[in-house]
C-alpha positions, 0 to 999 in steps of 0.5 A, a space after each residue: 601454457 597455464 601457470 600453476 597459479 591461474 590453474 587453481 584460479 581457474 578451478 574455483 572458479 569451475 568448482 564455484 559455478 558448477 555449485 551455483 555460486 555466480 558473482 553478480 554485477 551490482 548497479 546503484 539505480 541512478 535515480 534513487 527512491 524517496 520515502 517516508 519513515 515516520 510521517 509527521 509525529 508529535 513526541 510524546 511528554 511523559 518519561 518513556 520510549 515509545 514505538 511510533 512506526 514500523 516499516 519495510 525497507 524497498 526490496 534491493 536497498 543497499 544504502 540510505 540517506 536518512 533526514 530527521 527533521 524536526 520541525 517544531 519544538 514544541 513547549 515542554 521541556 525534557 530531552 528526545 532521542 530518536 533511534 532507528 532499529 532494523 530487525 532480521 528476525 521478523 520483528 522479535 529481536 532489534 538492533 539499534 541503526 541510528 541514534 539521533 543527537 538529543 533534542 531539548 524540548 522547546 528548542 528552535 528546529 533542527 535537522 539531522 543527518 545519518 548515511 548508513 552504507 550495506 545491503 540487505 539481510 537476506 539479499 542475493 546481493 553479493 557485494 562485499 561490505 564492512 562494519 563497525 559492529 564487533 563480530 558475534 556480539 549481542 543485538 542491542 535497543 537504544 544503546 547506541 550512542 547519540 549522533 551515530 549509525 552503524 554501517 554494514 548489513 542491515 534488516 528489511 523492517 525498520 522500527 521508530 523508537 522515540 525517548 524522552 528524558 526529563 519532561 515537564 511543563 506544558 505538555 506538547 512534544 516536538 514534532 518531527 518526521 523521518 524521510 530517506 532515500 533509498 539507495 538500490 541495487 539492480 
């Protein structure tokens, strides 16, 4: 005999496969994929943001290891931000991923490190994931604040947006590149 709670179960399930809808089984690749956001950049040393590189994420990324490296601070002084923005509408509206922690001009070099955890939009990933943006709210550029990422679903076209604040003296920037491995669902 069936109890009345497995029979409802049991429906859905019915009702749910006859409509198309099929849990999948999601696997994380063992051996996850290495890849350059940003190759090696020069900041920039007048007082703007500025777009550096465009970027299409591998199909089925469902999470990232991003490494900021700054390899050189160069002689000029000022403050540079670094966000990274994905973008689900083909590149019309974008929404701040990761903020960097500022860097001083001329400083020693330094890395940084964001883990960023979803699945892509759209993907025929069906897991669940949580995020720390509040529902229904507005996309929003270089508001993020410094030394955060947000978690949860992200877009497939990524975008390098470089700040500097405050430059001046000798006019080289930092250098920097952006690399990550890409975490992927099969």
């Amino acid at each position: 005999m069936v109890k009345p709670g497995r029979t409802r179960a049991i429906a859905l399930a019915v009702t749910l496969a006859v409509a198309g809808w099929q849990a999948q089984h999601v696997t994380i690749d063992a051996q996850p994929a290495f890849f350059t956001i940003q190759p090696a950049q020069q900041s920039g040393v007048s007082a703007t943001t500025l777009t550096r590189n465009t970027v299409n994420l591998p199909p089925g990324t469902v999470g990232l290891d991003i490494l900021i490296n700054v390899t050189a601070g160069g002689t000029a002084t000022g403050t540079l931000q670094i966000y990274l923005e994905d973008s689900i509408d083909g590149g019309t509206t974008w929404d701040d991923v990761v903020s960097s922690l500022t860097f001083a001009l001329g400083a020693a070099p330094v890395t940084q490190r964001f883990f960023i955890t979803g699945m892509l939009i759209p993907s025929t990933v069906t897991t669940a994931t949580s995020t720390n943006t509040t529902q229904g709210s507005a996309a929003a550029a270089e508001t993020l604040a410094a030394g955060s990422a947000r978690q949860g679903p992200f877009g497939t076209l990524w975008r390098v947006r470089e700040k500097l604040s405050a430059p001046s003296g000798s006019p080289v920037g930092a250098t920097y590149t952006i690399t990550a491995v890409f975490m992927r669902a099969s």
